[in-house]
C-alpha positions in Angstrom: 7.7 -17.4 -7.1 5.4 -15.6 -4.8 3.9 -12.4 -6.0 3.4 -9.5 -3.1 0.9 -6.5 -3.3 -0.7 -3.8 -1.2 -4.5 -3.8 -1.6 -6.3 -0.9 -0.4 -10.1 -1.7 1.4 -12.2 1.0 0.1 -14.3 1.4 2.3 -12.2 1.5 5.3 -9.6 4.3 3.8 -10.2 8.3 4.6 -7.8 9.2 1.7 -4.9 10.0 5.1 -2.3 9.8 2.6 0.2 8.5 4.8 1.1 5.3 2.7 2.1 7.5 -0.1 4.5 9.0 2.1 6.0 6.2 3.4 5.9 4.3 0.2 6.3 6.5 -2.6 8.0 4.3 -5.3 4.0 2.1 -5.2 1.2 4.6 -4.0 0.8 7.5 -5.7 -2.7 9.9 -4.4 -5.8 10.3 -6.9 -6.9 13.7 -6.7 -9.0 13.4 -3.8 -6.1 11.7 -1.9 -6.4 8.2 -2.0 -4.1 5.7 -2.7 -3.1 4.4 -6.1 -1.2 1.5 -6.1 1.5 0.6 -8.7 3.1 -2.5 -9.4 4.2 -5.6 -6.8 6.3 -5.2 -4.1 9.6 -6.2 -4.7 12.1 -7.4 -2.0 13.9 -4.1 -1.1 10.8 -2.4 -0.8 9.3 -5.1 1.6 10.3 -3.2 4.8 8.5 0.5 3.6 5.6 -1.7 2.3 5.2 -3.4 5.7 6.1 -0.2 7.7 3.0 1.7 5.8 0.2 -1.6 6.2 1.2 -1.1 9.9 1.1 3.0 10.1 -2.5 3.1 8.5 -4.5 4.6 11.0 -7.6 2.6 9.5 -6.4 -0.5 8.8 -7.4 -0.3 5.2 -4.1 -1.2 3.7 -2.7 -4.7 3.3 -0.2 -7.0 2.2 -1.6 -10.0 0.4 0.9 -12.9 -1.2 -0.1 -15.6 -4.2 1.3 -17.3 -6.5 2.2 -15.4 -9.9 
């Protein structure tokens, strides 16, 4: 079984947001806006997940997959 996640490069993110909003049901916001992810992402979330690694202005969010 292959395990999915969004990883978040530190450094890279400006706290935009805009993966919360496109993924809400993983990311939730810390209190100075950056991302927070929760859990793996499962197969009917794959699309959104995808949809918000390719929206992030700063490239600071990806998808990674390993082996659970």
């Amino acid at each position: 079984m292959t395990a999915r996640e969004l990883r978040v490069d530190w450094p890279e993110c400006r706290a935009r947001g805009l993966c919360h909003e496109l993924l809400p049901e993983l990311v939730d916001l810390d209190e100075w806006g950056y991302p927070i992810v929760h859990g793996s992402v499962t197969d009917d979330l794959m699309p959104d997940a995808r949809s918000a690694v390719r929206a992030c202005p700063r490239r600071a969010l990806r998808l990674v997959e390993g082996r659970r």
